[in-house]
MIKOLDREN-733428 format. One record per atom (N, C-alpha, C): x, y, z; residue in three letters; atom name. Coordinates in steps of 0.02 Angstrom, whole numbers. Atoms other than C-alpha are relative to their C-alpha. Example, Ala and Ser with C-alpha at 12.3 -4.5 7.8 and 13.67 -1.06 7.14 Angstrom:
2
45,-59,0,ala,N
615,-225,390,ala,CA
45,60,0,ala,C
-42,-59,-3,ser,N
684,-53,357,ser,CA
-39,55,37,ser,C
END
This chain:
254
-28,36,-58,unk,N
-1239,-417,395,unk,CA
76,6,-1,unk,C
-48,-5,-3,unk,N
-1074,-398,464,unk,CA
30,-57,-9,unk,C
-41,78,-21,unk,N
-935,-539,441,unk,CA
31,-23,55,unk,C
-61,5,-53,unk,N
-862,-633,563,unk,CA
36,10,48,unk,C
-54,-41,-11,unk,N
-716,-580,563,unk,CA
20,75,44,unk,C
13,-81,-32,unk,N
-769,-403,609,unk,CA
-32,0,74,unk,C
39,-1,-40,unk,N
-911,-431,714,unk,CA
12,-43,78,unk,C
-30,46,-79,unk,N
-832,-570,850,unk,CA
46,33,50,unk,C
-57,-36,-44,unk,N
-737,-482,983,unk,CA
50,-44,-3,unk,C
-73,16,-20,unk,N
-609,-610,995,unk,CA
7,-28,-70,unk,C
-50,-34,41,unk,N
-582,-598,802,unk,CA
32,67,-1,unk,C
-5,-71,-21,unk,N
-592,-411,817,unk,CA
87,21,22,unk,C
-46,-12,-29,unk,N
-452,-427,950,unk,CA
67,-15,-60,unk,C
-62,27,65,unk,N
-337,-521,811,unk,CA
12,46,-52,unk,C
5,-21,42,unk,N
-369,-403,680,unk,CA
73,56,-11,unk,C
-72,-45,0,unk,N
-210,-284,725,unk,CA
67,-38,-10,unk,C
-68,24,-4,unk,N
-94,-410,746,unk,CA
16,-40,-69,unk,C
-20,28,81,unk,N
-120,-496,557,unk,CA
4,64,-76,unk,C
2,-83,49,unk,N
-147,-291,485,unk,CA
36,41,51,unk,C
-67,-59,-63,unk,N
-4,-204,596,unk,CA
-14,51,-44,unk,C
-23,-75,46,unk,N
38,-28,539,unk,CA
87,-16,-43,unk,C
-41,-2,42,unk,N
140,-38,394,unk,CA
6,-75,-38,unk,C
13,55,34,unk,N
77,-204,344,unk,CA
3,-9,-68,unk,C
11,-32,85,unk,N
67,-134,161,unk,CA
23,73,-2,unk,C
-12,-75,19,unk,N
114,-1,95,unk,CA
-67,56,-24,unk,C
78,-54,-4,unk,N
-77,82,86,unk,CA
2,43,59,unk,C
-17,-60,-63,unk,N
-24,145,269,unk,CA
4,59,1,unk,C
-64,-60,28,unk,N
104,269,226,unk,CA
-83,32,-52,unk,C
21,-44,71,unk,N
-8,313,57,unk,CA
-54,50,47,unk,C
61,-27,-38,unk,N
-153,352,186,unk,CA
-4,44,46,unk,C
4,-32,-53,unk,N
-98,413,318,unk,CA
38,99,-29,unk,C
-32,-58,38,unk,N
-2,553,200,unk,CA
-63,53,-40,unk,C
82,-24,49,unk,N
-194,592,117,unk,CA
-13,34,73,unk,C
36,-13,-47,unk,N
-254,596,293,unk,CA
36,62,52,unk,C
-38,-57,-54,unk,N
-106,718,385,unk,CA
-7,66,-59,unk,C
2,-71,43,unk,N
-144,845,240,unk,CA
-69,34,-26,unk,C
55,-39,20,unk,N
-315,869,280,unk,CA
-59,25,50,unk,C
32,-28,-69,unk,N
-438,949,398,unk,CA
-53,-42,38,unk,C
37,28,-37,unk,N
-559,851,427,unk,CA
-23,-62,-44,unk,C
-10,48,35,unk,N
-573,662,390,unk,CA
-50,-48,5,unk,C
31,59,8,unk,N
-701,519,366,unk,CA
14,-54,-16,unk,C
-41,65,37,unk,N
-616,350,359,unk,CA
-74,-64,9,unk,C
56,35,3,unk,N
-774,237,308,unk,CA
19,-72,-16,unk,C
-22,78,-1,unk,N
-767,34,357,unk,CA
95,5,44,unk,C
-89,-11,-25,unk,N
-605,114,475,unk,CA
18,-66,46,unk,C
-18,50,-51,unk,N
-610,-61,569,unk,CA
30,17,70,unk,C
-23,-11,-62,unk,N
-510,-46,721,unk,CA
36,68,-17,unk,C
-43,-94,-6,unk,N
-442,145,652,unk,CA
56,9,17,unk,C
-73,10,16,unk,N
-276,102,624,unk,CA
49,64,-34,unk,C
-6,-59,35,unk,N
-257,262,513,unk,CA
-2,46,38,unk,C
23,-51,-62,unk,N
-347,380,624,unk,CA
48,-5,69,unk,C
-56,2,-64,unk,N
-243,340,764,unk,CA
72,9,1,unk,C
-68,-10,19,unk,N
-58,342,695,unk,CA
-34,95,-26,unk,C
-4,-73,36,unk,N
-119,514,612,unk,CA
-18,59,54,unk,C
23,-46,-47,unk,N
-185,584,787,unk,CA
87,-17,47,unk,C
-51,8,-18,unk,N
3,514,845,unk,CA
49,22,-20,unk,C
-48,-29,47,unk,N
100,592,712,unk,CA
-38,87,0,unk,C
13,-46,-20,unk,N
26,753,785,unk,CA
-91,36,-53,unk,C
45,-29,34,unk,N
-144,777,668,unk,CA
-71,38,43,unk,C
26,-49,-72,unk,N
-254,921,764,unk,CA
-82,6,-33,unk,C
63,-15,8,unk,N
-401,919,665,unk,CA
-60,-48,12,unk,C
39,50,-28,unk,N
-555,812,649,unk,CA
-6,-60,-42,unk,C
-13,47,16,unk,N
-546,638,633,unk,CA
-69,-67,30,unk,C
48,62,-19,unk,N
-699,489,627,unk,CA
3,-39,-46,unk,C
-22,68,14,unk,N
-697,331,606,unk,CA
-73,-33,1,unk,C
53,35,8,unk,N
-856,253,534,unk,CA
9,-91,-6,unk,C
-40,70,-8,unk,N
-886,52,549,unk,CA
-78,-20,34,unk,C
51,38,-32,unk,N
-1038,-59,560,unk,CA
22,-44,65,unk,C
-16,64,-71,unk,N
-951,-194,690,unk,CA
22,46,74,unk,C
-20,5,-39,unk,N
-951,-142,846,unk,CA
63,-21,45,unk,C
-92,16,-20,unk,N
-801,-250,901,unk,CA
57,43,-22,unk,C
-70,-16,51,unk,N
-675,-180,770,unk,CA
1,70,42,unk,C
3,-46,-16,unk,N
-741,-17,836,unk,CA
30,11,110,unk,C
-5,10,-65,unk,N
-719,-55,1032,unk,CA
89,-3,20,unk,C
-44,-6,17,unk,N
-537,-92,1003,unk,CA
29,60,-4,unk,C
-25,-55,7,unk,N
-511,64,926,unk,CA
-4,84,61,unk,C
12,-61,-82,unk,N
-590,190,1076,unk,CA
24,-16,50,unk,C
-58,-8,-75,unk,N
-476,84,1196,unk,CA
74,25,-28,unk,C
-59,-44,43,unk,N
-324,162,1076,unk,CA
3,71,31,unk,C
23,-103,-32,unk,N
-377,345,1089,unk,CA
-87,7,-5,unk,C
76,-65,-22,unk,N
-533,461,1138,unk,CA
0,21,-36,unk,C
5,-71,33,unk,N
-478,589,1040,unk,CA
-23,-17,-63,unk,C
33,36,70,unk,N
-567,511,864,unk,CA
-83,-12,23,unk,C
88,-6,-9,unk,N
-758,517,859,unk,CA
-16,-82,-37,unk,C
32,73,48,unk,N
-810,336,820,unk,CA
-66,-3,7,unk,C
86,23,36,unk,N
-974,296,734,unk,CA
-40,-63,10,unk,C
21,80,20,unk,N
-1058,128,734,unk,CA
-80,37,-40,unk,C
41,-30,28,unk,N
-1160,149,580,unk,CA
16,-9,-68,unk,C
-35,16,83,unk,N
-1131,140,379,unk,CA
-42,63,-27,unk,C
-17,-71,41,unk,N
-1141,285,254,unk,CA
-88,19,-15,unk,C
53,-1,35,unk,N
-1305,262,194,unk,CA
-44,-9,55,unk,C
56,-9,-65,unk,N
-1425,216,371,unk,CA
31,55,44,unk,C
-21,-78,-32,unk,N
-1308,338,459,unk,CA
14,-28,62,unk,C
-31,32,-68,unk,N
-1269,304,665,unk,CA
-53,-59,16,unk,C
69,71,-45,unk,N
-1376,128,732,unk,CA
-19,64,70,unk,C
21,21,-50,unk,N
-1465,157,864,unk,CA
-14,78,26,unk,C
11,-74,-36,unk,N
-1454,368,867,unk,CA
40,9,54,unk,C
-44,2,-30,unk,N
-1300,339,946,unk,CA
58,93,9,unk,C
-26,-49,18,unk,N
-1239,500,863,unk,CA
-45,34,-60,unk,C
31,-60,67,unk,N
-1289,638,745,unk,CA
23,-29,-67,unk,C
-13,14,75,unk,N
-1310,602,567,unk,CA
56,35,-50,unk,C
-82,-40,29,unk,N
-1140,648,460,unk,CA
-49,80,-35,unk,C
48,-55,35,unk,N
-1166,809,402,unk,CA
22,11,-70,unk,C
-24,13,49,unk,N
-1183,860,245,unk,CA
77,57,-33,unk,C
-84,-19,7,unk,N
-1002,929,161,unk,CA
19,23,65,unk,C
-40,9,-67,unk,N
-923,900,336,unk,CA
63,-8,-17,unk,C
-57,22,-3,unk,N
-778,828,274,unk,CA
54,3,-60,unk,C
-43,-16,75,unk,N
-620,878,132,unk,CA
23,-69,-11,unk,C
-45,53,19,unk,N
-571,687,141,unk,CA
-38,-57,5,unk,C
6,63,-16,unk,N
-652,523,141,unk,CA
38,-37,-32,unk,C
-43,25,13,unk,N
-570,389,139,unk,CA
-29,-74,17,unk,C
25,93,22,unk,N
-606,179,88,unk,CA
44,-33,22,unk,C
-60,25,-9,unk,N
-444,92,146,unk,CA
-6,-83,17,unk,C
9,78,-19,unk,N
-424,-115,154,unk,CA
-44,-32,-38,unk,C
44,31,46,unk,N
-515,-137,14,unk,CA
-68,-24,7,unk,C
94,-7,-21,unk,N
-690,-98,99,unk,CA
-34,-8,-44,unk,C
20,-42,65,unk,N
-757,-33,-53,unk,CA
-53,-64,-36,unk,C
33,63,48,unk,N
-787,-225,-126,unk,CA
-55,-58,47,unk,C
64,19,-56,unk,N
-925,-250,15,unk,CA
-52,8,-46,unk,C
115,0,33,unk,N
-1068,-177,-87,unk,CA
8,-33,-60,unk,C
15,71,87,unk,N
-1117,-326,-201,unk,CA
-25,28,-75,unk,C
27,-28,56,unk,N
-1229,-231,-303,unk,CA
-2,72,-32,unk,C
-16,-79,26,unk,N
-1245,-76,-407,unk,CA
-40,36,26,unk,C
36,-50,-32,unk,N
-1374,-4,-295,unk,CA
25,26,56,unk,C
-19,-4,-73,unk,N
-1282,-39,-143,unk,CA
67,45,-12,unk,C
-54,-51,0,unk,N
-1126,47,-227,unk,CA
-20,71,-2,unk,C
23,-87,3,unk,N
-1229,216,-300,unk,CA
-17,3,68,unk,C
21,-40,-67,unk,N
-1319,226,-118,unk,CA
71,35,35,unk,C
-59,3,-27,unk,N
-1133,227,-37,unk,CA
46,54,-29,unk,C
-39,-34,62,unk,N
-1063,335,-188,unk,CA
-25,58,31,unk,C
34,-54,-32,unk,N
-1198,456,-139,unk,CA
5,22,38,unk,C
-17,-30,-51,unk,N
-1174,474,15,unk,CA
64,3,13,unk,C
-75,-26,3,unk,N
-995,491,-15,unk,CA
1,73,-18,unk,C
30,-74,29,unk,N
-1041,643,-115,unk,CA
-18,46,33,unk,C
24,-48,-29,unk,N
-1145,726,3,unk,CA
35,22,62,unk,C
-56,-12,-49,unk,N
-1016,711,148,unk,CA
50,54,-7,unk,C
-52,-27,17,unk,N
-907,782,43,unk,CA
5,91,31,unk,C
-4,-101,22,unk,N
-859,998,32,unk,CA
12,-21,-63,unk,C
28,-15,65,unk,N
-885,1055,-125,unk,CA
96,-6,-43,unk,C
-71,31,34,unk,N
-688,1030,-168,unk,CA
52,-67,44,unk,C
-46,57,-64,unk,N
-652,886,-30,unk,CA
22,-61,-70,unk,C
-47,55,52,unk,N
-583,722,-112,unk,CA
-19,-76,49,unk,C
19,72,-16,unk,N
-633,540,-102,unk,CA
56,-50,-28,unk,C
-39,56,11,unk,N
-506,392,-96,unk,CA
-7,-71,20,unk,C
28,44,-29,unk,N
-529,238,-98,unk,CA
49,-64,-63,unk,C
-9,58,23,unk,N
-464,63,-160,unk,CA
-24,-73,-25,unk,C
27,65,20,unk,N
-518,-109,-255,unk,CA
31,-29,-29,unk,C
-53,25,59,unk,N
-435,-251,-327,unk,CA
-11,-11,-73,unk,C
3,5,73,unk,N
-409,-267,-499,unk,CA
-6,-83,-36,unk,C
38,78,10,unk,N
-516,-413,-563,unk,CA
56,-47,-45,unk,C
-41,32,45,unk,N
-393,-455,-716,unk,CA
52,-43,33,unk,C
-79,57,-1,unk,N
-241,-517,-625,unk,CA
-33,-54,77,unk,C
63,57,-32,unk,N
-385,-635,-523,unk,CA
46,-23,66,unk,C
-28,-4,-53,unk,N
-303,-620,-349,unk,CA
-8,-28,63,unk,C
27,38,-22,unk,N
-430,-724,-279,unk,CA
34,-76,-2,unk,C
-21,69,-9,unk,N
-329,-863,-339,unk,CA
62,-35,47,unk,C
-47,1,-40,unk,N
-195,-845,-199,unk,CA
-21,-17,60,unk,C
48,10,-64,unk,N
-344,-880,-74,unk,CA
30,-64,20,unk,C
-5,76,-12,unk,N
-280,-1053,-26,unk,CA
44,-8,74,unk,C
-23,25,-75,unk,N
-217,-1151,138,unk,CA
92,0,6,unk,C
-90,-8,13,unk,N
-32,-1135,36,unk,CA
25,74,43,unk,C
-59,-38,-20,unk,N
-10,-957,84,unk,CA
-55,17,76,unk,C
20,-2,-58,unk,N
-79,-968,278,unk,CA
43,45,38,unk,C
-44,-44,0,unk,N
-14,-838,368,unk,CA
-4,-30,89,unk,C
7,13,-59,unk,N
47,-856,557,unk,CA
17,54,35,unk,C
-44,-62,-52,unk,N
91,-713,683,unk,CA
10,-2,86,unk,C
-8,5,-57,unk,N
137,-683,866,unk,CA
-75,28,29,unk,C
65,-21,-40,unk,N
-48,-647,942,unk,CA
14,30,63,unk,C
0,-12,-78,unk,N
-116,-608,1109,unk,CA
23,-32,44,unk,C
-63,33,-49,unk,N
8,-638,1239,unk,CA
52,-44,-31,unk,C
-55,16,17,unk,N
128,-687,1128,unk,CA
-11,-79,-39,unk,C
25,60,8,unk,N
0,-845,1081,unk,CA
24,0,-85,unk,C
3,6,61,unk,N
41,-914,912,unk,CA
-75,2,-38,unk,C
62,-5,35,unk,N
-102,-851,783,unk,CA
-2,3,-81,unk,C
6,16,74,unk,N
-150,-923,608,unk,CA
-45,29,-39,unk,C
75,-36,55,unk,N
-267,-847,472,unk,CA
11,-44,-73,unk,C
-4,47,65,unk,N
-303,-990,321,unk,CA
-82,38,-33,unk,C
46,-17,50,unk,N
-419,-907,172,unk,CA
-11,-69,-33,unk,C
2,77,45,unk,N
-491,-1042,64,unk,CA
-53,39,-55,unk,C
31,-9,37,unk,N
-577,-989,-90,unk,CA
-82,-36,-16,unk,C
53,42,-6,unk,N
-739,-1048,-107,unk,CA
-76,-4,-60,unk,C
28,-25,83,unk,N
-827,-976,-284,unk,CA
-14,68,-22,unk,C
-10,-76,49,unk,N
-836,-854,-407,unk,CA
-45,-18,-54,unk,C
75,-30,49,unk,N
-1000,-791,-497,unk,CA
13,57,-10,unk,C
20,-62,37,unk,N
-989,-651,-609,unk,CA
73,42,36,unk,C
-84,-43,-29,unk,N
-863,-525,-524,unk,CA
-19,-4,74,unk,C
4,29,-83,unk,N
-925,-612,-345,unk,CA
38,-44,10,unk,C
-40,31,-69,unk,N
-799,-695,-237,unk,CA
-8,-18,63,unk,C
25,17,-69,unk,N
-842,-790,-95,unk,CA
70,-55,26,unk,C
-37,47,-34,unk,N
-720,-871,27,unk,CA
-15,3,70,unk,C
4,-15,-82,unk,N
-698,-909,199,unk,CA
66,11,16,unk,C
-73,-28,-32,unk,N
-556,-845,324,unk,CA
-19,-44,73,unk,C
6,26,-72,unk,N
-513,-975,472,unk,CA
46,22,43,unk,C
-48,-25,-30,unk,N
-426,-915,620,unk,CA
2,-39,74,unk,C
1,32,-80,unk,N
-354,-1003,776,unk,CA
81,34,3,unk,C
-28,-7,-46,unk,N
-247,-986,933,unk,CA
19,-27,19,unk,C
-32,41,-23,unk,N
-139,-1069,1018,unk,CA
-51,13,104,unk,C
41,-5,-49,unk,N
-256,-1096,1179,unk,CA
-63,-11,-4,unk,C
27,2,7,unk,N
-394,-1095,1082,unk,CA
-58,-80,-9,unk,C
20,56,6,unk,N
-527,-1247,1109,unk,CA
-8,-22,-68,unk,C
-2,11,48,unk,N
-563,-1236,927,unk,CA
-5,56,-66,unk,C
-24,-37,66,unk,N
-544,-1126,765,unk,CA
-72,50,-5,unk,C
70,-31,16,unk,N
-674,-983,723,unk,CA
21,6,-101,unk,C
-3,20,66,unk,N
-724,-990,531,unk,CA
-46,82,-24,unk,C
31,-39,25,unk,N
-781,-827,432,unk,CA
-14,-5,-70,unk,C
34,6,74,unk,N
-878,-824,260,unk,CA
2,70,-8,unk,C
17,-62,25,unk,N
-865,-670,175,unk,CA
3,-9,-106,unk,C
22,-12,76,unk,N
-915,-619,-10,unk,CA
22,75,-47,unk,C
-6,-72,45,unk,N
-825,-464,-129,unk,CA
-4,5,-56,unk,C
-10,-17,87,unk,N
-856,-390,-282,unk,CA
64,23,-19,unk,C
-37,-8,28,unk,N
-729,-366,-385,unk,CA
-17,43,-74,unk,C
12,-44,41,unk,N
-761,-211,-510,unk,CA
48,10,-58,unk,C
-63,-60,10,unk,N
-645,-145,-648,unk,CA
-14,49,-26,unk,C
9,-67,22,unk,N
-616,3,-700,unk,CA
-51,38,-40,unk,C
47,-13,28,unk,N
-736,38,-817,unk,CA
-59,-10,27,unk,C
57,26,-40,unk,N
-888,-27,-727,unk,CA
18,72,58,unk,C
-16,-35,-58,unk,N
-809,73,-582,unk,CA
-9,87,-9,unk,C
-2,-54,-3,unk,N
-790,235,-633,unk,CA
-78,19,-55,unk,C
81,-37,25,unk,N
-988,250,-742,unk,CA
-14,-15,73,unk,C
43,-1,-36,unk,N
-1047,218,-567,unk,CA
40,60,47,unk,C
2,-94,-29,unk,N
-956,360,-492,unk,CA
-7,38,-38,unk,C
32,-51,32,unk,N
-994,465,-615,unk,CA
-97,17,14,unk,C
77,15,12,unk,N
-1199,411,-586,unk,CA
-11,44,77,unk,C
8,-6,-54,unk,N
-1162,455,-414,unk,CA
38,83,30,unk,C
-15,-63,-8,unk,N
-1098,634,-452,unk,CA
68,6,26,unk,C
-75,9,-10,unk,N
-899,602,-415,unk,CA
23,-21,-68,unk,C
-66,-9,51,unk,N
-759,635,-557,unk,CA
52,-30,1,unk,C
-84,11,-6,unk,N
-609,535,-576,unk,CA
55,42,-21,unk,C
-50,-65,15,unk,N
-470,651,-551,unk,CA
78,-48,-22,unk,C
-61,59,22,unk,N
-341,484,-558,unk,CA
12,-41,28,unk,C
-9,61,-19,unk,N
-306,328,-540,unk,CA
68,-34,-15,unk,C
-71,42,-8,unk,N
-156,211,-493,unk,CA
8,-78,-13,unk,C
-33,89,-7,unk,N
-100,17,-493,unk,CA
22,-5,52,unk,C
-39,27,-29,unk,N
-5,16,-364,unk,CA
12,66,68,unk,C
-3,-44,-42,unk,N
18,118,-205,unk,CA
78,59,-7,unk,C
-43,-55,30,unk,N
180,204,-290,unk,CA
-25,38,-50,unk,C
38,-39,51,unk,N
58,287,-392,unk,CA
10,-20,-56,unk,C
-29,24,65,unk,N
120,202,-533,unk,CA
-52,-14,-47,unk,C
72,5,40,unk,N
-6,185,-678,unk,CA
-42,-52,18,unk,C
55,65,10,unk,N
-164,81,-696,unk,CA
24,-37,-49,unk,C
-9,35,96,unk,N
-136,-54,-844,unk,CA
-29,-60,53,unk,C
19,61,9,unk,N
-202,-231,-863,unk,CA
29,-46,68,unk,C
-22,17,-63,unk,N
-87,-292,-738,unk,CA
19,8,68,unk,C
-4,-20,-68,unk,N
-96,-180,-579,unk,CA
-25,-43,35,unk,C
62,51,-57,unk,N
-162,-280,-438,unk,CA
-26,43,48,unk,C
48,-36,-31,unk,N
-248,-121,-374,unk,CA
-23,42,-55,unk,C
42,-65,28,unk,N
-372,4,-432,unk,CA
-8,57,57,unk,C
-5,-68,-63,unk,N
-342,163,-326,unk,CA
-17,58,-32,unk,C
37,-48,36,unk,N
-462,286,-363,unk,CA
13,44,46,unk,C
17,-46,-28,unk,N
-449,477,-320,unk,CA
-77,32,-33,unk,C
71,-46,32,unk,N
-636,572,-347,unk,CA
1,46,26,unk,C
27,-79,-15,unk,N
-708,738,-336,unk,CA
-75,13,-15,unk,C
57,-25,24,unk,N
-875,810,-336,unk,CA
8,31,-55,unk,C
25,-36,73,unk,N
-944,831,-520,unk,CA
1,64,11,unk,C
END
């Protein structure tokens, strides 16, 4: 099931204005993976924030944007045409036979971005996803993708202290309060509330991520026939250690 967040058109609509372009510095890292390669799969691309700056910054080849929610996706095809959007996930493939099934090594690049990645709860739901990362692939394409790094417990910043506010639609003042809500095993569950200035009352999302590290992370791409070629901390590529607050994996087909 989708969250929320994703799935409500009038979160959906919000979703650009609290993740602008250049919100982080994963932008830049991404969109630099994505202008240096022919043909791209950005999987969980939400509203295709990536895909779209990279078809703006002149990128000529082919570019889709996979994404169970509908909304996030609706958004993005009033942006541009020129991007093939999916509604669909890696592993059932398009809903509804909306489109042709990915093919297999279609693509030299997929790509995880926003910390998708810590959606699949379990280790079946990661190998299925792994897998079909794999088979998407070409036989020298390259998989990237991101998760946070469980150790420096990042979850504990979830709180109503750091509430974030921005200029919304039409200029409406718009809030986003996380609240933490428990932690089993390397599961994380919180909710994300969001209101409007106009709004009769607040919409509330529950969502749930795993939190992997490294080790755990990389035997299950290996199970799933992907190589770690290297990994970062930090979107300056800067090493992994104990205290990165990312895990930024590059893979390759075994």
């Amino acid at each position: 099931m989708v969250d929320r967040c994703f799935s409500h058109p009038d979160l959906a609509e919000l979703y650009d204005y609290f993740d602008h372009w250049q919100v982080s510095p994963q932008d830049d890292f991404y969109l630099d993976l994505v202008m240096g390669a022919r043909s791209v799969l950005d999987v969980g691309c939400g509203t295709g924030k990536i895909q779209r700056v990279a078809r703006e910054r002149g990128h000529t080849g082919r570019l889709v944007g996979l994404d169970p929610a509908e909304a996030m996706l609706e958004v993005g095809r009033r942006e541009r045409d020129d991007i093939e959007w999916i509604l669909g996930d890696l592993v059932a493939g398009p809903y509804e036979g909306e489109a042709e099934p990915l093919e297999e090594g279609g693509f030299d690049l997929v790509i995880m971005s926003g910390h998708a990645f810590q959606v699949f709860l379990t280790d079946e739901e990661v190998h299925a996803n792994l897998a079909a990362v794999r088979r998407v692939l070409t036989d020298d394409g390259r998989f990237v993708f991101e998760t946070r790094n469980p150790a420096v417990r990042g979850w504990e910043a979830w709180n109503p202290e750091r509430a974030r506010t921005v200029a919304g639609p039409d200029g409406h003042r718009a809030t986003c309060v996380h609240r933490l809500r428990g932690v089993e095993g390397d599961l994380v569950t919180f909710t994300s509330g969001f209101s409007v200035e106009g709004w009769a009352q607040s919409q509330v999302s529950r969502s749930t991520l795993r939190f992997l590290d490294a080790e755990t992370l990389n035997v299950l791409l290996a199970g799933a026939g992907l190589a770690v070629s290297a990994q970062y901390g930090y979107w300056d590529r800067s090493p992994l250690t104990g205290t990165s607050p990312e895990i930024i994996t590059f893979a390759r087909p075994a």
